[in-house]
C-alpha positions as CSV (number, residue, x, y, z in Angstrom):
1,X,-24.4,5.2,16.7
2,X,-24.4,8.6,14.6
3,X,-22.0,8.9,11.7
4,X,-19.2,11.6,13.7
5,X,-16.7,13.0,11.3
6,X,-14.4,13.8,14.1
7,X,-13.8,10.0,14.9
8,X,-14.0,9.0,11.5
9,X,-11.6,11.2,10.7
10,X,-9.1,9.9,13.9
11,X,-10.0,6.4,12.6
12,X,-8.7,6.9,9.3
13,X,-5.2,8.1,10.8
14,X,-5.0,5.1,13.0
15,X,-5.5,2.7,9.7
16,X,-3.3,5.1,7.9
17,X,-0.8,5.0,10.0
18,X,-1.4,1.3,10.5
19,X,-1.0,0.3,7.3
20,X,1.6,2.6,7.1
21,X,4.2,0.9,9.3
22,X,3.2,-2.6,7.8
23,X,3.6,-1.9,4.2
24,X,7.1,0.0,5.0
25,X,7.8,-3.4,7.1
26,X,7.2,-5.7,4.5
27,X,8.5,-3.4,1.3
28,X,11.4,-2.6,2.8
29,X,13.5,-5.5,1.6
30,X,13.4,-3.8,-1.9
31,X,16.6,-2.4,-0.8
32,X,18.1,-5.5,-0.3
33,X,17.4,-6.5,-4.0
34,X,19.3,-3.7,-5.5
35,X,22.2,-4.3,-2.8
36,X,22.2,-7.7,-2.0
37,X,23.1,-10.7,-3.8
38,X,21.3,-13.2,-1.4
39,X,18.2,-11.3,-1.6
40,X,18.5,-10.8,-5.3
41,X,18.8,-14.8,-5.3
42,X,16.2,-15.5,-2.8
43,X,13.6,-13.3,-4.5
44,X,14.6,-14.5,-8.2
45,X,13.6,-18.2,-6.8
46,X,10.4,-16.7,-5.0
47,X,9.1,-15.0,-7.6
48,X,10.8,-16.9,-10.2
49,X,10.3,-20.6,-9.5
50,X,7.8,-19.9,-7.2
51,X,5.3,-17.7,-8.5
52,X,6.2,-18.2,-12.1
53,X,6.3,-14.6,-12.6
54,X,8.2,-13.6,-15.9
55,X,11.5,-10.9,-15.4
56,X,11.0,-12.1,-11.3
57,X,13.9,-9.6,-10.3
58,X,11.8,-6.3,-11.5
59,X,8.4,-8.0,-10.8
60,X,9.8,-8.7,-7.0
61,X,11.2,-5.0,-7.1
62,X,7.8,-3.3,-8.3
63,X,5.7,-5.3,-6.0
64,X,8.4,-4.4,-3.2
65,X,8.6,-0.9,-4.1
66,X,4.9,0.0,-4.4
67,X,4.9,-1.4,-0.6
68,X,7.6,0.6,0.5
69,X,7.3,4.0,-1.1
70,X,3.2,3.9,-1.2
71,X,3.8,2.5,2.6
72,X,5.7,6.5,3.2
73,X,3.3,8.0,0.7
74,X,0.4,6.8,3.2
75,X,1.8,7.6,6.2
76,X,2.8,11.4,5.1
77,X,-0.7,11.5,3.2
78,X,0.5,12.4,0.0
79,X,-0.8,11.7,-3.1
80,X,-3.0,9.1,-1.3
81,X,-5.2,8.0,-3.6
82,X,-2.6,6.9,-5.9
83,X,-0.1,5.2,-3.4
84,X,-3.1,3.3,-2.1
85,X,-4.2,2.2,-5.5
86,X,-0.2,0.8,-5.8
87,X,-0.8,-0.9,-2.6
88,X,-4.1,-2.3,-3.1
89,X,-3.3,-4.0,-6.8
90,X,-0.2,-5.2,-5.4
91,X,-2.0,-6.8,-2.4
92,X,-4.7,-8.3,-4.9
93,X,-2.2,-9.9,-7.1
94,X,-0.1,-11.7,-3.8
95,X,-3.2,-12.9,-3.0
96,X,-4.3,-14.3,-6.2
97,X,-1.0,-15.3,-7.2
98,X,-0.1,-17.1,-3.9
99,X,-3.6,-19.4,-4.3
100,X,-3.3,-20.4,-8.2
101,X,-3.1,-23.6,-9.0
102,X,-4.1,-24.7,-5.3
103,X,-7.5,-26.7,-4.5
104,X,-8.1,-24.5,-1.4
105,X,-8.3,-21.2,-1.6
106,X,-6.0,-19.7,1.5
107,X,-5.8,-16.3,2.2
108,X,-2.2,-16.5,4.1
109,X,-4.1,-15.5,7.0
110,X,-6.0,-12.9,5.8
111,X,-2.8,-10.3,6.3
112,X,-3.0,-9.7,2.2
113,X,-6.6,-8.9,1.6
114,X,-6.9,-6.7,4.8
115,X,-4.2,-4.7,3.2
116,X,-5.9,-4.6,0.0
117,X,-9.0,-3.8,1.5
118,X,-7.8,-1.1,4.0
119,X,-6.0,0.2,0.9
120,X,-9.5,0.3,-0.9
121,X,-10.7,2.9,2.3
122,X,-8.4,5.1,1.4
123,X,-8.8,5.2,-2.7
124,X,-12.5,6.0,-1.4
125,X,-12.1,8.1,1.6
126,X,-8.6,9.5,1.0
127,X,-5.4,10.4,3.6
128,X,-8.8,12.1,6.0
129,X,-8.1,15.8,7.9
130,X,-5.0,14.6,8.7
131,X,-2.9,14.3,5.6
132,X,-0.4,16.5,3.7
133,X,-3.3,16.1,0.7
134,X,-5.8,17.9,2.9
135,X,-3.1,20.7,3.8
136,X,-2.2,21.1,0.2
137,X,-6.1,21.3,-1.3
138,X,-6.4,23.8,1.8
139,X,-3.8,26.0,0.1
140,X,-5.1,25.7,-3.2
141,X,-8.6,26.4,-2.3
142,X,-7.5,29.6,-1.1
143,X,-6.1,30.3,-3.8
144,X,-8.1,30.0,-6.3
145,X,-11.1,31.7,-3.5
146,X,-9.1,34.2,-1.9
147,X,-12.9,35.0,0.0
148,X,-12.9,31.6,1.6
């Protein structure tokens, strides 16, 4: 099969909007940490107790916040290159924080390093034809080349 930008380009908004949707999913409870005392407890034992993690309240609230807001950032396409590089260290480090100290190395399932490495197509690629990134450099380009 021929490389085909026109379904590479619809493939890239299906991952995008994909991984979209799971990273607002799973990054949403960042709210909960700022307004919630249970969550503020469970996520101080998590990241705390459990993952050793020094400060565990602002680690839990970076990692959770680079989900959520790089999660929106994806989905609208904007500034996609940088959200994605938010959610693709944040992915790395749950998965090599969640297997240290273990025997066998378990990838929960493989949901972390999918996310990392559908993150890692888009620091490549970028948000693809259908992104506010692509609308804004079309702007810009005309600009700059009125002729174009």
């Amino acid at each position: 099969m021929q490389y085909n930008p026109k379904w590479w380009t619809i493939i890239l908004l299906l991952i995008r909007a994909w991984l979209c949707y799971a990273m607002i999913r799973n990054g949403n409870s960042v709210i909960g940490i700022f307004n919630s005392e249970d969550e503020r407890t469970f996520f101080r034992k998590w990241f705390g107790d459990d993952l050793h993690f020094p400060v565990p309240l602002l680690m839990a609230a970076l990692a959770k916040g680079s989900e959520f807001i790089g999660g929106i950032l994806l989905g609208l396409g904007l500034f996609t290159r940088v959200s994605a590089s938010f959610i693709a260290f944040t992915m790395f480090v749950a998965t090599v924080t969640a297997n240290l100290n273990k025997e066998n190395f378990n990838i929960d399932g493989g949901f972390t390093i999918s996310y990392m490495l559908f993150a890692l197509v888009f620091i490549v690629w970028g948000g693809g034809k259908y992104s506010l990134d692509y609308l804004i450099s079309i702007r810009r380009n005309r600009k700059l080349h009125p002729a174009i």
